[in-house]
C-alpha positions in Angstrom: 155.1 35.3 62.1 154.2 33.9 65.4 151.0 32.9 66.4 148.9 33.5 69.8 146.1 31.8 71.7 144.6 33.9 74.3 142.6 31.6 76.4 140.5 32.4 79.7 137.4 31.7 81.6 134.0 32.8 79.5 134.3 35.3 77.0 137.4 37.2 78.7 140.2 36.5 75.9 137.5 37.4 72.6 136.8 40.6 74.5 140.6 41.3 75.5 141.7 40.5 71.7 138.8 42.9 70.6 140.0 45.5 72.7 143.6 44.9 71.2 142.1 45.3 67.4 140.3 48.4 68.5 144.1 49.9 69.1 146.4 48.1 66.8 144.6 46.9 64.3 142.9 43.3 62.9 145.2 40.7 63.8 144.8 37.5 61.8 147.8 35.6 64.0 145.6 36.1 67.7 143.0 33.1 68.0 140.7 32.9 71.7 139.9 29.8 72.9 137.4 30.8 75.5 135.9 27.9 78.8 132.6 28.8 78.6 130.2 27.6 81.4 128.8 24.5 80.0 132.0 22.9 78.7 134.5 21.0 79.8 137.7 19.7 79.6 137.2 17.7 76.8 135.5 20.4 75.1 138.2 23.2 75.7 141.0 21.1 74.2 139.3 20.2 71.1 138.5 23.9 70.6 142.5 24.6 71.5 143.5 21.5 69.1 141.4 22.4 66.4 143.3 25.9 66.0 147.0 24.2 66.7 147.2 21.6 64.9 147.8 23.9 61.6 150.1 25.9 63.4 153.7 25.6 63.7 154.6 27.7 66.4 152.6 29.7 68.8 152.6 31.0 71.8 149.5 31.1 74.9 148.7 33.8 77.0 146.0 32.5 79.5 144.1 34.5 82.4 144.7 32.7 85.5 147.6 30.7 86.8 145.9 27.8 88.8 142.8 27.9 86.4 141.1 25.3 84.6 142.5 26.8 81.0 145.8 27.2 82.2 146.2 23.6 84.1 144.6 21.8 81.2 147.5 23.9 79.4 150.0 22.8 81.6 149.2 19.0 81.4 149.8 19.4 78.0 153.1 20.7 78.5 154.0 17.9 81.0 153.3 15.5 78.5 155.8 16.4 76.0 154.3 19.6 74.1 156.3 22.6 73.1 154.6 26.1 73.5 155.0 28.9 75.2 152.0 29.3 78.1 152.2 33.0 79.9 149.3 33.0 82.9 147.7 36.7 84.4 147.5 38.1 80.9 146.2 41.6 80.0 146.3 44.0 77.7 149.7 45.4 78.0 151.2 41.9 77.1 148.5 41.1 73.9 149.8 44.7 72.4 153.5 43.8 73.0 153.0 40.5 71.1 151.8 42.9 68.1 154.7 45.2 68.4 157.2 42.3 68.8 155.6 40.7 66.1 155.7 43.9 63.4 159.1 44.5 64.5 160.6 40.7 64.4 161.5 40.6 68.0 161.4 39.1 71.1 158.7 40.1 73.6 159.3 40.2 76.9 155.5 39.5 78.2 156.4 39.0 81.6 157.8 42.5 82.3 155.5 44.5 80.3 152.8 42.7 82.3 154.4 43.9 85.9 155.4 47.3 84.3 151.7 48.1 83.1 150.4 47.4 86.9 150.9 51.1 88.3 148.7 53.1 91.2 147.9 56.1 89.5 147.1 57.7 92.1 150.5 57.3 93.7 151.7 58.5 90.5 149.5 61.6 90.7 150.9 62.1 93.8 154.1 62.1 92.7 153.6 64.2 90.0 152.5 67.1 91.9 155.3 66.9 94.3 157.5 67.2 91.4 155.5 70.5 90.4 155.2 72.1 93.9 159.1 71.9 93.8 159.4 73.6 90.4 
């Protein structure tokens, strides 16, 4: 089973991976690491540390490419670490982890996270043209 960290600025990823229970479920394998105001870098990667060092593999969804959580990430990376790190996570991409996990595939984060982007009214629009020709 793979494993994922939702981190973000404040509370964002605790509320994002409630909002993901609420619809698929408890899920034991999603951990938040949240920035919250008064804390730093230090601070964030002890929190991040103290959930992956028991973990084998896992993969990071974080909220902002350029952001404090995702460049602290990214340093990480650059200094020899082995993870996955996704940035402009939403929903969409937290509930295709859960599918891809229960069915023991591959997601594919970064096009369910352009694919979920969609002006409904456009697609309203386009809808009723479709029934005005019917």
């Amino acid at each position: 089973m793979n494993h994922l960290l939702l981190v973000s600025h404040g509370n964002f990823c605790t509320e994002l991976k409630k909002s993901a229970e609420m619809i698929m479920g408890p899920q034991d394998n999603i951990y938040t690491v949240p920035l919250l105001a008064e804390e730093g870098e230090k601070e964030f990667l002890a929190k991040f540390e103290e959930i992956t060092d028991s973990l084998d593999h896992f993969i990071v969804f974080s909220d902002l490419l350029g952001g404090t959580p995702c460049n602290i990430l990214s340093k990480k990376l650059m200094s020899g670490e082995s993870f996955e790190l996704y940035a402009g996570m939403n929903l969409p991409m937290v509930i295709s982890f859960v599918n891809a996990n229960l069915l023991g595939s591959q997601g594919d984060f970064v096009t369910e996270a352009k694919e979920s982007t969609v002006n409904v009214n456009e697609l309203l629009k386009a809808a009723a043209f479709d029934e005005e020709d019917e």
